[in-house]
C-alpha positions in Angstrom: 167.5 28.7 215.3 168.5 28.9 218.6 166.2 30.9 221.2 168.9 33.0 222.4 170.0 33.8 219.0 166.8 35.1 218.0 166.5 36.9 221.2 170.1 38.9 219.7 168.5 39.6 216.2 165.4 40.7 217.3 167.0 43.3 220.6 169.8 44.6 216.9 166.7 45.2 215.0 164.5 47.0 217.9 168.2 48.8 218.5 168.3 49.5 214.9 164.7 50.8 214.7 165.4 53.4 217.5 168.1 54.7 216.4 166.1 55.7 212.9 163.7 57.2 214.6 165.6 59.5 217.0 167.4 59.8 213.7 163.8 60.9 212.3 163.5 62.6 215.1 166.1 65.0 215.1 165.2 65.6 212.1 162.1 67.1 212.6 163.2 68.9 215.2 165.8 70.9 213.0 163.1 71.2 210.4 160.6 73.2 212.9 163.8 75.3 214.4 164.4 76.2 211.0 161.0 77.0 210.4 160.0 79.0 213.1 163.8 80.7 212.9 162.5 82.0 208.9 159.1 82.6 210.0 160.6 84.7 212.6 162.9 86.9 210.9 160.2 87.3 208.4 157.9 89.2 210.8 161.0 91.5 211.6 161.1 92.4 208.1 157.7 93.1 207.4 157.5 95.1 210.5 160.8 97.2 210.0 159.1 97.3 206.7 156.2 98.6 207.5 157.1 100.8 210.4 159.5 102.8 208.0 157.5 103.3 205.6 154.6 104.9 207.6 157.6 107.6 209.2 157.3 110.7 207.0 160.9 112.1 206.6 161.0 115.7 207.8 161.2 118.1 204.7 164.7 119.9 203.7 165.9 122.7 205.7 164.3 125.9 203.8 162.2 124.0 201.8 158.5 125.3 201.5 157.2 122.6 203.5 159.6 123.0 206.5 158.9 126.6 206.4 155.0 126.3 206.4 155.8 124.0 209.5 157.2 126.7 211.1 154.1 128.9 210.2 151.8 126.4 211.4 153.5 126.0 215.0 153.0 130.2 214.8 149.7 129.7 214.6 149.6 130.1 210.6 147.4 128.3 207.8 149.0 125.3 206.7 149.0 127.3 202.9 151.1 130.5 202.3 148.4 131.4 199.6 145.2 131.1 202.1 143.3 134.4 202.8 143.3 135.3 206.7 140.6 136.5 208.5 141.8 139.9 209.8 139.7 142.8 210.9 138.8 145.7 208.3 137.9 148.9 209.0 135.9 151.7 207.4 138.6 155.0 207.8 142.0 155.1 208.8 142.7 155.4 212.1 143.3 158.5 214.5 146.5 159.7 214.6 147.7 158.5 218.2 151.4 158.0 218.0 153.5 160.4 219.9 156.0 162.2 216.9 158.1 163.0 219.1 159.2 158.9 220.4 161.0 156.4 218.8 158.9 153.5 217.4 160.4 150.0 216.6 158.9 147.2 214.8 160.3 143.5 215.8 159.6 141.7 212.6 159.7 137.9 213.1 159.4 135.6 210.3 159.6 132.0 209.0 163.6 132.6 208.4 164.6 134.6 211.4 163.7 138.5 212.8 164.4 142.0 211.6 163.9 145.4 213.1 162.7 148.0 211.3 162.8 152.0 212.9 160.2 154.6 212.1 160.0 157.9 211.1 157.1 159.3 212.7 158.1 162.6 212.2 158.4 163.0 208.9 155.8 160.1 208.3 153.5 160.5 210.9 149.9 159.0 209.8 152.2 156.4 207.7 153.9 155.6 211.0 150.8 155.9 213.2 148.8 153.3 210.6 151.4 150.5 210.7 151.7 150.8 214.9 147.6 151.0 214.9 147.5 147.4 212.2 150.2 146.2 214.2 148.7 146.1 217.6 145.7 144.5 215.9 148.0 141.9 214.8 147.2 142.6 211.4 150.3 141.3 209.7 150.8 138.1 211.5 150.8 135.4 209.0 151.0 138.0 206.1 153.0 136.2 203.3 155.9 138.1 201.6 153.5 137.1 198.1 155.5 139.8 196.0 159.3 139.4 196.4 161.3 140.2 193.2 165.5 139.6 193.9 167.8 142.5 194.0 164.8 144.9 194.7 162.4 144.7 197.3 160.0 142.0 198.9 156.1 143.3 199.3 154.0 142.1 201.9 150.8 143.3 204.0 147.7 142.0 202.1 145.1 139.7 204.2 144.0 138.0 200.8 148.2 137.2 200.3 147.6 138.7 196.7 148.7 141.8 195.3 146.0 143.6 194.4 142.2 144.1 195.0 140.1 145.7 197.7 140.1 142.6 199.6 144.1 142.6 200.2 143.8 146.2 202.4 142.3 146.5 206.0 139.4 148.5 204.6 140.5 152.2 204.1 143.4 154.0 202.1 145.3 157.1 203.2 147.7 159.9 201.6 151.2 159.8 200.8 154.0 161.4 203.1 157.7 162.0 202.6 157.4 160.2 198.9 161.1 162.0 197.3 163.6 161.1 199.7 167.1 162.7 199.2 169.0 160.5 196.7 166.3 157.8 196.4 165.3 154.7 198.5 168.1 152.6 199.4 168.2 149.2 200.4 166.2 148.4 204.2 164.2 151.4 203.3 160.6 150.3 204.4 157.9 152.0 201.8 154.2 151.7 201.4 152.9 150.1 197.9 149.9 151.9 196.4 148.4 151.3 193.3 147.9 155.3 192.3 148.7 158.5 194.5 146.8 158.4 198.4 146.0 154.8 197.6 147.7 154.1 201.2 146.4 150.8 202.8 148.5 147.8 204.4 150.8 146.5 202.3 154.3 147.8 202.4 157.6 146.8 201.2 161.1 146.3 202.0 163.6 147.5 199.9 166.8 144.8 199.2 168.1 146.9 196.5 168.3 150.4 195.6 165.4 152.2 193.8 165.0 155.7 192.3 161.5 156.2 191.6 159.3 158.5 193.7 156.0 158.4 194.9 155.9 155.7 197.7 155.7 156.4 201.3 158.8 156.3 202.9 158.4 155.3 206.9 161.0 153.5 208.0 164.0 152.1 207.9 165.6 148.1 208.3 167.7 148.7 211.7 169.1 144.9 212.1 168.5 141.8 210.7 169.1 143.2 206.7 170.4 139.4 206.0 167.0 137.9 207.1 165.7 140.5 204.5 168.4 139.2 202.1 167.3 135.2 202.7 163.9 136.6 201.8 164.9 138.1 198.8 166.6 135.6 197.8 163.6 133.2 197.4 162.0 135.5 194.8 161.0 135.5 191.0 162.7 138.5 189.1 159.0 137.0 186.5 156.7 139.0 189.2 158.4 142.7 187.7 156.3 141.1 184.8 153.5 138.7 185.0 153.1 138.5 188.9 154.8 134.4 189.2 154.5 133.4 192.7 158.3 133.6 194.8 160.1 130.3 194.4 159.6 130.2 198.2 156.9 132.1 199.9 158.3 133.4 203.3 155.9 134.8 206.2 155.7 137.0 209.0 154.9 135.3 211.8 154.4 138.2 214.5 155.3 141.9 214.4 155.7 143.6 218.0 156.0 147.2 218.4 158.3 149.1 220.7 158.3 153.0 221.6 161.2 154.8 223.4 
């Protein structure tokens, strides 16, 4: 064969071998773009993945746990039911109040504020007790742990319970202005007792009308009856009964007192 046409075959062949392997080439090429492209767009997904799954989703509006977050940022425990560490005493305190002035309470809680204004004449040591546990920021924190719907919603106890010596600041009082003309009406504000001159800190709010005598009536719901009513609301008619916590437990977060 001649030189020159082995010279041909041979430069078709090499021709033909470089073309397969920039074929081959190419190849390969695709193959790691495809690669890394997969590779890739996994490590998005396991990161969106992951990164979504460690957010917490904020609670429901008026659910228990965005209401304890309000408490918390009050300065509250974390639990409605915890105890708090308030000051007791060993007697009820002087009566200081003037009888003559107006005193306010500014009651804010975990769903919004409500006034309440005092009698301090007709109630005076009744009156003079809730300014004096007031200024010593007795209630702040203090659950509403008995709330029972269409009648009242009880709170005041440091041990958020309803009973026992450990849920009063220390002392008991008498009663004062316990049969008021046509019964307590809803917004009245009332001491709870367990017996006659068993006066300590817990009081209640009336959402409802009531006709039984015997509790110390001292004030009365000036605005803010529909933040009383949102409380209410939460309740357990089972606590007339058998003492079932509130579906909700609501909380005072700070009570400020006013005098004119």
């Amino acid at each position: 064969m001649p030189s020159e046409k082995r010279a041909r075959k041979r430069a078709q062949r090499e021709a033909k071998l470089a073309a397969l392997e920039r074929q081959r080439k190419r190849r390969a090429t695709i193959r790691r773009t495809v690669t890394a492209i997969v590779i890739a767009g996994a490590a998005v997904g396991i990161y969106v993945a992951v990164n979504n799954g460690s957010k917490t989703k904020p609670p429901a509006p008026g659910s228990q746990a965005a209401l304890d977050a309000v408490a918390v940022k009050a300065g509250c425990p974390s639990n409605p039911t915890t105890a708090l560490s308030k000051q007791s005493w060993s007697a009820a305190p002087s009566l200081t109040i003037n009888t003559s002035a107006t005193y306010k309470a500014t009651v804010k809680t975990d769903v919004g504020t409500f006034t309440i204004s005092f009698d301090a004449k007709d109630a005076p040591q009744t009156v003079n007790n809730f300014v004096f546990l007031a200024n010593h920021h007795y209630f702040d924190c203090n659950a509403f742990m008995r709330v029972i719907p269409g009648f009242m919603n009880q709170t005041g106890s440091r041990s958020q319970s309803n009973g026992g010596s450990a849920s009063g600041p220390g002392y008991q009082f008498l009663n004062e202005n316990v049969s008021p003309s046509g019964g307590y009406v809803a917004g009245d504000v009332a001491m709870a007792n367990s017996g006659p001159n068993t006066n300590g800190s817990q009081f209640f709010v009336l959402a409802g009308p009531y006709n039984n005598s015997g509790y110390s009536l001292f004030g009365h719901v000036a605005s803010g009856l529909t933040v009383v009513d949102k409380i209410n609301h939460d309740g357990n008619s089972n606590q007339a009964s058998n003492g079932t916590p509130p579906k909700i437990t609501h909380r005072i977060l700070k009570v400020t007192i006013s005098t004119s």
